[in-house]
N, C-alpha and C positions, 0 to 999 in steps of 0.2 A: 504493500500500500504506500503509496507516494506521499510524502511530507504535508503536502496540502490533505489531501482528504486526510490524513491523520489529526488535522488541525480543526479541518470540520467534524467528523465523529467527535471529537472531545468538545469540541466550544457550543457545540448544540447538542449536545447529548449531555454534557452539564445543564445549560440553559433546561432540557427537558425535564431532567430530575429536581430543577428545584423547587419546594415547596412554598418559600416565604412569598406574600404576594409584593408584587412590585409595586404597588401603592395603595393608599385606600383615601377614598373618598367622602367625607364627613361617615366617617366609620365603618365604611360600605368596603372591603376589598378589591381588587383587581389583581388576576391569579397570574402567573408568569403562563400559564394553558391561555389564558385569553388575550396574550399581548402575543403570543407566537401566534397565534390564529389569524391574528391582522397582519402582522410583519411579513409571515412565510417565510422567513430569514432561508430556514434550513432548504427548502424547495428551490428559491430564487441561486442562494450561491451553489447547486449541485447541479442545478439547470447550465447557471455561468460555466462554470468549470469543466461542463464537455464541451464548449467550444474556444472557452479564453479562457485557460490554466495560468496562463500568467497575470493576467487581472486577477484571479484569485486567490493568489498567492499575493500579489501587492494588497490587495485589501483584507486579507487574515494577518496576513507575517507582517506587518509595519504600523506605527505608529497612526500613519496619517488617516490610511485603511481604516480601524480599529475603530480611532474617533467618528469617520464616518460612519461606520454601523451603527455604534454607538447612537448619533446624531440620528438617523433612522429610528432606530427605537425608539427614544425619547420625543418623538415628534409623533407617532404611532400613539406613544403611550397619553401624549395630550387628548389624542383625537377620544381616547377611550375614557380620558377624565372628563372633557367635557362633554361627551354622552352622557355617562351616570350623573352629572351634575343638571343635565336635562331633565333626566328621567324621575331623580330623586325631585325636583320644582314639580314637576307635574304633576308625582301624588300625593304630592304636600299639599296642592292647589285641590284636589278631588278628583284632576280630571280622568277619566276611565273611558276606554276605548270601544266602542260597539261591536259586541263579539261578533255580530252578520257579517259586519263588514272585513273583521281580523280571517274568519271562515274562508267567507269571498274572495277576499285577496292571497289566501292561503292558497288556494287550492286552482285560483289562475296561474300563479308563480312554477306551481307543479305541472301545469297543464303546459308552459311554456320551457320550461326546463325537461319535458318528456319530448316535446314538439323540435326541440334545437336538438336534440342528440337521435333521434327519431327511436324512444322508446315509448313500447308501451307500461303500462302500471306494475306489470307481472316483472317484463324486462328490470323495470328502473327496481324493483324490491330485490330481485335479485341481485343487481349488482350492491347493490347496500349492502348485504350479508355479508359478499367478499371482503368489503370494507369495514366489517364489523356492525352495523346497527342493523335498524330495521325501517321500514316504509316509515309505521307509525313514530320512531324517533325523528325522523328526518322531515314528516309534517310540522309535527311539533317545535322543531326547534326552527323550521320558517314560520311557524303563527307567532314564536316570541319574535321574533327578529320584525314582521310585520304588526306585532302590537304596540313593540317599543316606537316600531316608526310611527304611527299614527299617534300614541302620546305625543312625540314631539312637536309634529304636525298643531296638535290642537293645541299645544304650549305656545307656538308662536302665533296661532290665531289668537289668542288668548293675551298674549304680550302687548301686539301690535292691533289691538280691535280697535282702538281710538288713534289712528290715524289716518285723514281724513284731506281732501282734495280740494282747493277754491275754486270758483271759474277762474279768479284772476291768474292762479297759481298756471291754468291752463294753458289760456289767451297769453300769459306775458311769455311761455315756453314756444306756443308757434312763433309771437314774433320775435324771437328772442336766437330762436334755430333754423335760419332762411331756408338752408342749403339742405335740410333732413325732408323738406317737404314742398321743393323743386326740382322736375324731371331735370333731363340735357337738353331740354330744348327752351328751357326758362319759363315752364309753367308751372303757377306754383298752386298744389293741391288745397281744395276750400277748407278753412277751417270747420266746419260743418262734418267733413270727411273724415276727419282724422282727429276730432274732438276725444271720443271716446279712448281712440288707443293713444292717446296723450296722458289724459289720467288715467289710465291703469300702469303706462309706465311711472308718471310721476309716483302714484300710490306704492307701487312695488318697490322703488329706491325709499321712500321715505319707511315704509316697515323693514328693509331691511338694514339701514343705520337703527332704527330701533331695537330691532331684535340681535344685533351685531353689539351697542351698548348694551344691550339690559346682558346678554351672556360674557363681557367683557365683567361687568360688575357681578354676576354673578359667580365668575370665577376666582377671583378675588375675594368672595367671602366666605368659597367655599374653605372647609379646613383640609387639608391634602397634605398626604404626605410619600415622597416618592425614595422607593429604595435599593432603584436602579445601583 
C-alpha cells in the first residue's frame, strides 16, 4: 500500500472512530457521523487519488494541504450549526410542519430518485440491503431531511412576514433602472408590464437582508461550542 493511501486509511479511519461530537449547539450535539456525511472527505480524496496521486499527496502530507481540509471542515461544520440553530428557532417559535405535505414530498423525492437511476421500488429496496438498511429506513430518513426543510421554510416566512412593498419603492426602481426594461432597439417596456415582477423582486431582496440579519444575530446568541 502506497504512503498516501496509508495516510488516508489512518486520517479517516481515525476521523470515523471518533466519538466526541464536534460541536454542540445550545446543548444540542453535532456527531463527527454527521459532519462526515456532508464533507464526504473520505469518498472525494479516494475518488482524487485514482486520477491525481500527487495532488493527494500534497494535500495529506503538507502543511498547506492539511489547513485546507481543515478549512473545509470547518466551513461544513458552520453550514450544520446554522441549520440546528434554525431548526432549534422554529420549535421554540411552535412552528410544526404539515405531515400531508412532509408525506407528499417524501414520496415525490422517491419517485424521482427511482425515475433518475431507472429503478423500480423492488429494484431501489434491494439495493438498500446491499448497503445495509432498508426501503423503510431510507423513506424515513428523506421525511426528516424534508421536515427539517419545511420548518425552515416556514421560519423564514415567519421572520420576514412584515416586509412589505411601496408603489413609490416600485415607480422610483423602473425609473431608476432604464437599461433593465429597454429592448436594443430603445423601446422601453410600460410600467404597467413589469409592475408586478418589480415588487416581487424588490420584496425578495428586502426578506432576504432580513432573514440574512435576523440568522446573523441569531448566530451570535446562539451558545456553540466547537471541538474540531
Amino acid at each position: 500500500m502506497s504512503k498516501i493511501l496509508v495516510a488516508v486509511v489512518v486520517v479517516f479511519g481515525a476521523l470515523a472512530l471518533a466519538q466526541e461530537p464536534v460541536a454542540t449547539v445550545n446543548g444540542e450535539p453535532i456527531s463527527r457521523d454527521e459532519l462526515n456525511q456532508l464533507t464526504d472527505l473520505s469518498r472525494i480524496v479516494l475518488t482524487l487519488y485514482q486520477q491525481f496521486p500527487n495532488f493527494v499527496q500534497t494535500l495529506l502530507l503538507t502543511d498547506e494541504g492539511k489547513a485546507f481540509l481543515d478549512r473545509y471542515e470547518r466551513d461544513m461544520l458552520e453550514k450544520i450549526i446554522l441549520r440546528k440553530i434554525q431548526l432549534q428557532e422554529a420549535r421554540a417559535l411552535g412552528i410544526v410542519p404539515d405531515e400531508e405535505s412532509v408525506a407528499a414530498e417524501t414520496e415525490e423525492t422517491l419517485k424521482q430518485i427511482m425515475a433518475q437511476y431507472s429503478l423500480t421500488e423492488e429494484d431501489l429496496a434491494s439495493q438498500l440491503l446491499l448497503q445495509g438498511t432498508t426501503l423503510d429506513a431510507f423513506r424515513a430518513d428523506i421525511a426528516r431531511h424534508v421536515r427539517e426543510q419545511l420548518l425552515i421554510e416556514a421560519l423564514q416566512a415567519y421572520v420576514t412576514a412584515e416586509a412589505t412593498v411601496s408603489e413609490e419603492e416600485i415607480q422610483a426602481y423602473y425609473d431608476n433602472n432604464p437599461d433593465r426594461f429597454t429592448d436594443a432597439s430603445g423601446n422601453k417596456t410600460p410600467f404597467a408590464d413589469v409592475h408586478d415582477k418589480i415588487a416581487a423582486l424588490i420584496l425578495s431582496e428586502k426578506r432576504s437582508a432580513i432573514w440574512q440579519a435576523w440568522l446573523s444575530e441569531a448566530r451570535q446568541r446562539a451558545q456553540v461550542e466547537i471541538n474540531l
